[in-house]
C-alpha positions as CSV (number, residue, x, y, z in Angstrom):
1,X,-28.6,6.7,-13.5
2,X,-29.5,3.3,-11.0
3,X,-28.0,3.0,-8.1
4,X,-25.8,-0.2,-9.9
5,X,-24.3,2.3,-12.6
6,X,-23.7,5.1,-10.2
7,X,-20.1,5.6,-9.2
8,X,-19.3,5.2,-5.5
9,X,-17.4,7.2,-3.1
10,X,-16.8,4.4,-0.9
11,X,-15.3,1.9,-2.9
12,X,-11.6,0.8,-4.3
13,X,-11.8,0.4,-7.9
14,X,-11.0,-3.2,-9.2
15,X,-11.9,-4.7,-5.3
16,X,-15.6,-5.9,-3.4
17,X,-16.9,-3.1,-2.3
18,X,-16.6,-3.2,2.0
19,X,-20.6,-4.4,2.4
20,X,-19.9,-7.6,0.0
21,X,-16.0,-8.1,2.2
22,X,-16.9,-11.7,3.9
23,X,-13.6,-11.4,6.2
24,X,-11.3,-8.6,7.7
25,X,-7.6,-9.7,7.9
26,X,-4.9,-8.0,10.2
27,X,-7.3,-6.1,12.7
28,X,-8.4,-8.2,15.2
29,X,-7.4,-5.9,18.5
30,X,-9.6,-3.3,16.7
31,X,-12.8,-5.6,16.5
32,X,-12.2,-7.3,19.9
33,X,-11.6,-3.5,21.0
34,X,-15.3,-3.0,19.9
35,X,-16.9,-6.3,21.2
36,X,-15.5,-5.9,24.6
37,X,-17.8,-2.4,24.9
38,X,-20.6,-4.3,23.4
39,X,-20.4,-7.6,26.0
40,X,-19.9,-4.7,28.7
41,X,-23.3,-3.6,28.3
42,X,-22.2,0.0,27.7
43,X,-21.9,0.4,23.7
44,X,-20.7,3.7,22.8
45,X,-22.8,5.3,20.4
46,X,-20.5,6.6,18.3
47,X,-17.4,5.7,16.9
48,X,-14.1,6.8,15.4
49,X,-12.4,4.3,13.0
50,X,-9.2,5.8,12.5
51,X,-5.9,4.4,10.2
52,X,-4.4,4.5,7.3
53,X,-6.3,4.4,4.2
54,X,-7.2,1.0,2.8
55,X,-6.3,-1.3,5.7
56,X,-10.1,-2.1,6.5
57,X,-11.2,1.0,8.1
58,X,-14.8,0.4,6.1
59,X,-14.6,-3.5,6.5
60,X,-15.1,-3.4,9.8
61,X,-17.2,-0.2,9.7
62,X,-20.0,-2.7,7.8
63,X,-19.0,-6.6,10.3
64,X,-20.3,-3.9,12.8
65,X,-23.2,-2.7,11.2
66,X,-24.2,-6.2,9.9
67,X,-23.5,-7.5,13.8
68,X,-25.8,-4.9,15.5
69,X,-28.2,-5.5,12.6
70,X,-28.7,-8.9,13.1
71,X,-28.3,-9.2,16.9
72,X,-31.5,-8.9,18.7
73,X,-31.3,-5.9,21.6
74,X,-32.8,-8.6,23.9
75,X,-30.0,-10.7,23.8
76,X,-27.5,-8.3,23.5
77,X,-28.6,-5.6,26.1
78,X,-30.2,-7.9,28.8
79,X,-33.1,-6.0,28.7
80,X,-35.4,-8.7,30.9
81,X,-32.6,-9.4,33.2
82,X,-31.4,-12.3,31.5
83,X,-27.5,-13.0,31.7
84,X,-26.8,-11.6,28.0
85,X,-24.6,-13.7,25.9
86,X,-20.8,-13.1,25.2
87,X,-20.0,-12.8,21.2
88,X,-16.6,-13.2,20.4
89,X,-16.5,-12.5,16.6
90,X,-18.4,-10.1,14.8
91,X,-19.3,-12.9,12.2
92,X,-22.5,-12.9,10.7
93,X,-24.1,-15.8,9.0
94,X,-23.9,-15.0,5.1
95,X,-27.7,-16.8,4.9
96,X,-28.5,-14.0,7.4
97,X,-31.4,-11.5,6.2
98,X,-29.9,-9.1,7.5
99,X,-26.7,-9.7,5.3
100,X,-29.0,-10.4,2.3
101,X,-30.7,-7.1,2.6
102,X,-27.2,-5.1,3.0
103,X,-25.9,-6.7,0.0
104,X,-28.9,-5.6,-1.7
105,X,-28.2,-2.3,-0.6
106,X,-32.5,-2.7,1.1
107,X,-31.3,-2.8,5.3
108,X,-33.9,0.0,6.4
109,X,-31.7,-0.3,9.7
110,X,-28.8,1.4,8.1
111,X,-27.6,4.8,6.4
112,X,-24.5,5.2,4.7
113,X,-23.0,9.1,4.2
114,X,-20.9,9.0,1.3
115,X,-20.0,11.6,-1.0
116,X,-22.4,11.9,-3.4
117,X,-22.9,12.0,-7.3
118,X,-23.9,16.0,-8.9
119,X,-26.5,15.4,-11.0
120,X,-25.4,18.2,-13.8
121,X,-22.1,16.8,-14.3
122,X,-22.8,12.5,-13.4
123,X,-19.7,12.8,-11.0
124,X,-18.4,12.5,-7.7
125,X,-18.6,15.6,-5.9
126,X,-15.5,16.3,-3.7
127,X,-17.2,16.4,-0.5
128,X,-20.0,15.0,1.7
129,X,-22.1,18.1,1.5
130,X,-24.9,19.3,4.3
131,X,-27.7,17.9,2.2
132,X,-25.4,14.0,2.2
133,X,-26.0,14.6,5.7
134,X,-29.8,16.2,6.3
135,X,-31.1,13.0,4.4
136,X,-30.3,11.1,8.4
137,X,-32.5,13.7,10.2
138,X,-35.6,11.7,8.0
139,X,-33.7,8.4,9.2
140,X,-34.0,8.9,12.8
141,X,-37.1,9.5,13.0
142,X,-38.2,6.2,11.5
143,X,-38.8,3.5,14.1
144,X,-36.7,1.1,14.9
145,X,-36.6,-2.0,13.0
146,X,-35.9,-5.2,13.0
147,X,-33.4,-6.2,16.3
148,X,-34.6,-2.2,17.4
149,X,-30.9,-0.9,15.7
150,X,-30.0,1.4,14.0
151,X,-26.5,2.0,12.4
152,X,-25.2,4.8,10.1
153,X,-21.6,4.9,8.6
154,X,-20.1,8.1,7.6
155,X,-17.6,7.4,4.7
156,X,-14.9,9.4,4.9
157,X,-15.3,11.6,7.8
158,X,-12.6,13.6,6.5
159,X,-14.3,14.3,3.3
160,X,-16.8,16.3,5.1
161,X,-17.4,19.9,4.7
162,X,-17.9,22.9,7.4
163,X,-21.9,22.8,7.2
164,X,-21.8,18.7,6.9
165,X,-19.4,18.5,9.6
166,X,-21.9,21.2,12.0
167,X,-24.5,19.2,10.7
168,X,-23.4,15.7,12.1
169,X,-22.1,16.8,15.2
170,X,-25.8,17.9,16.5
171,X,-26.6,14.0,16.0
172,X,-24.1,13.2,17.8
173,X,-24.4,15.8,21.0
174,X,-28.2,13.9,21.1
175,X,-28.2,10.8,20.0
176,X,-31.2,8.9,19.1
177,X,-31.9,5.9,21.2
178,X,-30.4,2.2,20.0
179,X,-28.5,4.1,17.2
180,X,-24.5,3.4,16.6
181,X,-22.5,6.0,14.8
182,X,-19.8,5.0,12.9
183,X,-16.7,7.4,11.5
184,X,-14.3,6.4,9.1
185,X,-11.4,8.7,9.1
186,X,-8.1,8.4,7.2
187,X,-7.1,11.9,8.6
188,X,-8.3,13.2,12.2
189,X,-6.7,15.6,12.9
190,X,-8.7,17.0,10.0
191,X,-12.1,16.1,11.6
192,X,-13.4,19.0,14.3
193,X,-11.8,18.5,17.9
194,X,-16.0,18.5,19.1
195,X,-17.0,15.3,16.8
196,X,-13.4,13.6,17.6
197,X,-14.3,14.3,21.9
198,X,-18.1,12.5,21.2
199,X,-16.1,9.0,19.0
200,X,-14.9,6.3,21.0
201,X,-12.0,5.2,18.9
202,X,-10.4,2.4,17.1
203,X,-7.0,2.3,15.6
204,X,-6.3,0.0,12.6
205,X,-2.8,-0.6,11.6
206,X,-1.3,-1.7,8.0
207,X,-1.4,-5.4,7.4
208,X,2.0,-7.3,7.7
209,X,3.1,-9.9,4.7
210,X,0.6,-12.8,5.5
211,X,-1.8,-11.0,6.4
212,X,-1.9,-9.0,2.8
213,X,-1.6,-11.9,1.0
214,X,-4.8,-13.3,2.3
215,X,-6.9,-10.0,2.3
216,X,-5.8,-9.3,-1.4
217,X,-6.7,-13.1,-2.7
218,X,-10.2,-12.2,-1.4
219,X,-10.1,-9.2,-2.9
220,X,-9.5,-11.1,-6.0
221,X,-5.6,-9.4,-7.0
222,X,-3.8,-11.9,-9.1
223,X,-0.4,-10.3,-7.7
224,X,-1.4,-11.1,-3.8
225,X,2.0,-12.8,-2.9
226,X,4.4,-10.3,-4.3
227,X,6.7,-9.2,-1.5
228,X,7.2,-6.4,-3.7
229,X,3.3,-4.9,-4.1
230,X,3.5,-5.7,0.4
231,X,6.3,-3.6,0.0
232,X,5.3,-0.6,-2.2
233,X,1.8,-0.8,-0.4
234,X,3.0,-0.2,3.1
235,X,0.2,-2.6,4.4
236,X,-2.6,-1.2,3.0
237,X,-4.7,-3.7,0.7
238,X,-6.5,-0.3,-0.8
239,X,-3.1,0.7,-2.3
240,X,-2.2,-2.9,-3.2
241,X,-5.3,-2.8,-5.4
242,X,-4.3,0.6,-7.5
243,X,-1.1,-1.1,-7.5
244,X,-2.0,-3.8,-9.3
245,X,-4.7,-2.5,-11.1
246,X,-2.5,0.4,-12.9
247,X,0.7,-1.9,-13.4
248,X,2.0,0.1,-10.5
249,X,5.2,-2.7,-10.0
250,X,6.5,-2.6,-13.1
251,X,6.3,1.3,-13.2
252,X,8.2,1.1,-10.2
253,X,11.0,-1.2,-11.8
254,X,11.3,0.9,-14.3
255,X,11.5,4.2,-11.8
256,X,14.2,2.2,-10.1
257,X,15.9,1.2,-13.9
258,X,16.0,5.1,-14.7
259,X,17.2,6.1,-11.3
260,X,20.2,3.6,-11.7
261,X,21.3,5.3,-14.7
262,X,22.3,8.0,-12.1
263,X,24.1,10.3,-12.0
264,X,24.4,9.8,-16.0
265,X,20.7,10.2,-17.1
266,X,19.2,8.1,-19.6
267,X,17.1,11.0,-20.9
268,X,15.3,9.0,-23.7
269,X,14.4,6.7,-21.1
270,X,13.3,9.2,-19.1
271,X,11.3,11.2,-21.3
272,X,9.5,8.3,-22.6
273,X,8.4,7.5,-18.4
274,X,7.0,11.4,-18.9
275,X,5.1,10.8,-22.4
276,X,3.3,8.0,-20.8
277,X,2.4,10.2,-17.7
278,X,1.4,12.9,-20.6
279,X,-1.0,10.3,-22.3
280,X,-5.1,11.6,-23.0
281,X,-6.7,9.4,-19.8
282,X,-3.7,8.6,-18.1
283,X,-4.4,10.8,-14.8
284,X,-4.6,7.6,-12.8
285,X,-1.3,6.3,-13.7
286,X,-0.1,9.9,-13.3
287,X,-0.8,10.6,-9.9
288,X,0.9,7.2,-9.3
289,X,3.9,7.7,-10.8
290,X,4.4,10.5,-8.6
291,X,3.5,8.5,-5.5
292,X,6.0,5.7,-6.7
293,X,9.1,8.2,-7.1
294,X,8.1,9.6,-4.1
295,X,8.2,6.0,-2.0
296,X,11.6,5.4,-3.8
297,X,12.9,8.9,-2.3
298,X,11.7,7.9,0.9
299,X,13.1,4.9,0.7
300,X,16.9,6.5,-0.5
301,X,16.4,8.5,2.6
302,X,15.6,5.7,5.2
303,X,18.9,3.7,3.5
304,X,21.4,6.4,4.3
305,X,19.6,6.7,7.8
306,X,20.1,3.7,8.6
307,X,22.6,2.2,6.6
308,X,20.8,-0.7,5.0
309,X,18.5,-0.8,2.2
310,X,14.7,-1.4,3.2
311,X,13.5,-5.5,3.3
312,X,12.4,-7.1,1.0
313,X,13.1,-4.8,-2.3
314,X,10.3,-3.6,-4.3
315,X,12.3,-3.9,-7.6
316,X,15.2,-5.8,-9.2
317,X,18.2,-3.8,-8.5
318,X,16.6,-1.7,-5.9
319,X,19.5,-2.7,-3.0
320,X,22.0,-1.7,-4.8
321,X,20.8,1.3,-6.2
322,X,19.9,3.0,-2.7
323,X,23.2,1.9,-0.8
324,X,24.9,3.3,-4.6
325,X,22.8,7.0,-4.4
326,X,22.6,7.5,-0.7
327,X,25.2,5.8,1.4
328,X,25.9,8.1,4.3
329,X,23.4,9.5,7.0
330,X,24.0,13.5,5.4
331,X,22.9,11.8,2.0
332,X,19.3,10.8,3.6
333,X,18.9,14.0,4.7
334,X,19.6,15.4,1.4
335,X,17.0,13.2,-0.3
336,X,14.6,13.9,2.6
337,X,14.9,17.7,1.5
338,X,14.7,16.9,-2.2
339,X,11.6,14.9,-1.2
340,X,9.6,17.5,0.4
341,X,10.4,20.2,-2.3
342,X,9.6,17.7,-5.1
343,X,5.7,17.4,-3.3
344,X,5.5,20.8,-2.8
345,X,6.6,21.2,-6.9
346,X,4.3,18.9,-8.2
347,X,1.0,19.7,-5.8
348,X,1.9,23.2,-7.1
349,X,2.2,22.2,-10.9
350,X,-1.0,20.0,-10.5
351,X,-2.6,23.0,-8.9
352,X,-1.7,25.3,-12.0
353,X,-2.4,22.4,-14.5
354,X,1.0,22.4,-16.1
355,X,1.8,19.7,-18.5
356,X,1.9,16.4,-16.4
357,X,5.2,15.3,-18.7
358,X,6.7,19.0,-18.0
359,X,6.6,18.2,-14.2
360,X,7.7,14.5,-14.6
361,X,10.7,15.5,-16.4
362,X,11.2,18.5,-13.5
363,X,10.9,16.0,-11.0
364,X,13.5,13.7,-12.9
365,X,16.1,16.1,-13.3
366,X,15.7,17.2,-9.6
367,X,16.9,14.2,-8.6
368,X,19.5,13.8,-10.8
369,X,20.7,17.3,-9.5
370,X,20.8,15.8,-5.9
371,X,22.3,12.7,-7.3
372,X,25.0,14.7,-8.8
373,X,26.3,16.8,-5.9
């Protein structure tokens, strides 16, 4: 298997992978954040790049790498006393070496922890094991190259187990000279309290409207400008591409087109939604139909909450359909209830590997119960 046919941890099926991501939309506090410590003098050398998933977390993680790469120590440290110059953007010329050698995946400057691929089976393990992390110890000891940097990027954080976890946090109680640590986390509070106290952090927020639009027409979605994939994304351009990818809107039109039927069922409608969930390879389209009914319950409960139906809708008929099914603030919290047993339900039935149409349908006449009280 070459490194072009392996499968990779780090990156969104159906978008650029984050080394080959020219620009990074929405997050501009986060990157001035880091180039103010940088101009200071006093770079950090480690970081925490905390958010949601898929609003740029790894983006940024690589403008950084490809910035520290590229930028001389001499200039950027004052190192002979000269009066260092003050970078504004993180931009990198794409003519660059250094940018030629990331994309070619040949920067000796830079090591990237990902989860890796187990050799018996030609898959993606679930975790970033101890021996994803031993292979920096050999890294660290080369010398410096080019510019004197070095950079490593640890790809999810999160994803680490105990011994990886132990492992990195020795690198990071004794860092190597001129290196910069960077942590991409979707979950901290999952990460150990001794690696999160050694991370200076940066917070990156979900992408409004405009700002989604542009990041997914780089990313090449031919559905970037749908309020409705900004809405049923929440601002993450990682969702937006699953979205679009799986047909992800129009599963959610027809969620909505079921749930309208309410409290009178369309069973044969609904049982066809469950057959497709049920079809041989579908487990993609599975796990998001479950994520789409659970965003419209979420979205029943903040209508009765607040009285008005969340802006813009994600489906024809939507409005009407939450003010309909949960018009009083008692209703929202009798969807948020239904909500949190339904995820417990179908984590549980996942779990046990029942039938995936057995748990849609469960899930189905749940809310019908609740529709019907």
């Amino acid at each position: 298997m070459t490194d072009d046919t392996r499968p990779e941890a780090d990156r969104i099926e159906g978008a650029p992978h984050p080394r080959e991501t020219a620009e990074l939309f929405g997050q501009n506090t986060a990157e001035a954040g880091f180039l103010v410590a940088y101009n200071s003098g006093r770079l950090h050398h480690a970081w925490l790049l905390k958010g949601p998933r898929g609003v740029g977390k790894a983006t940024l993680a690589w403008r950084i790498a490809r910035f520290l790469l590229a930028t001389p120590v001499e200039q950027g440290g004052g190192l002979f006393g000269d009066t260092p110059p003050t970078y504004a953007t993180l931009d990198i010329p794409p003519e660059h070496p250094v940018a030629h050698r990331i994309l070619a995946r040949s920067e000796p400057g830079l090591f990237a922890i990902t989860r890796s691929v187990n050799e018996k089976t030609g898959k993606l393990r679930d975790m970033i094991t101890v021996d994803d992390v031993r292979g920096l110890t050999h890294f660290l000891t080369l010398s410096a190259t080019e510019g004197g940097r070095r950079v490593v990027i640890v790809d999810a954080a999160d994803e680490m187990n105990v011994n990886a976890a132990n492992a990195l946090l020795k690198m990071l109680e004794e860092p190597p000279a001129l290196t910069t640590i960077l942590l991409i986390s979707h979950q901290p509070s999952r990460l150990l309290p001794t690696i999160r106290s050694r991370c200076r952090e940066l917070r990156l927020t979900p992408l409004d409207a405009q700002d989604m639009t542009r990041a997914l027409t780089q990313a090449g979605a031919e559905e970037g400008e749908s309020p409705a994939l900004t809405a049923l994304s929440a601002g993450s351009v990682g969702e937006a591409v699953r979205l679009t990818r799986l047909g992800g809107l129009s599963m959610y039109q027809e969620i909505v087109s079921i749930f309208a039927t309410l409290p009178r069922l369309d069973r044969p409608r609904a049982m066809k939604l469950a057959e497709a969930a049920a079809a041989r390879g579908g487990e993609e389209k599975f796990d998001l139909l479950l994520t789409l009914i659970d965003i419209f319950l979420t979205r029943l409960a903040r209508t009765g909450a607040s009285g008005n139906a969340p802006v813009p809708e994600a489906a024809e008929g939507e409005t009407e359909v939450l003010l309909r099914l949960s018009p009083t603030q008692h209703k929202a919290r009798q969807w948020a209830d239904i909500a949190q047993q339904i995820s417990s339900r179908t984590r549980h039935g996942k779990a046990v590997n029942l039938d995936p149409a057995a748990l849609v349908l469960d899930t189905v006449f749940k809310i019908t119960e609740t529709a019907s009280r």
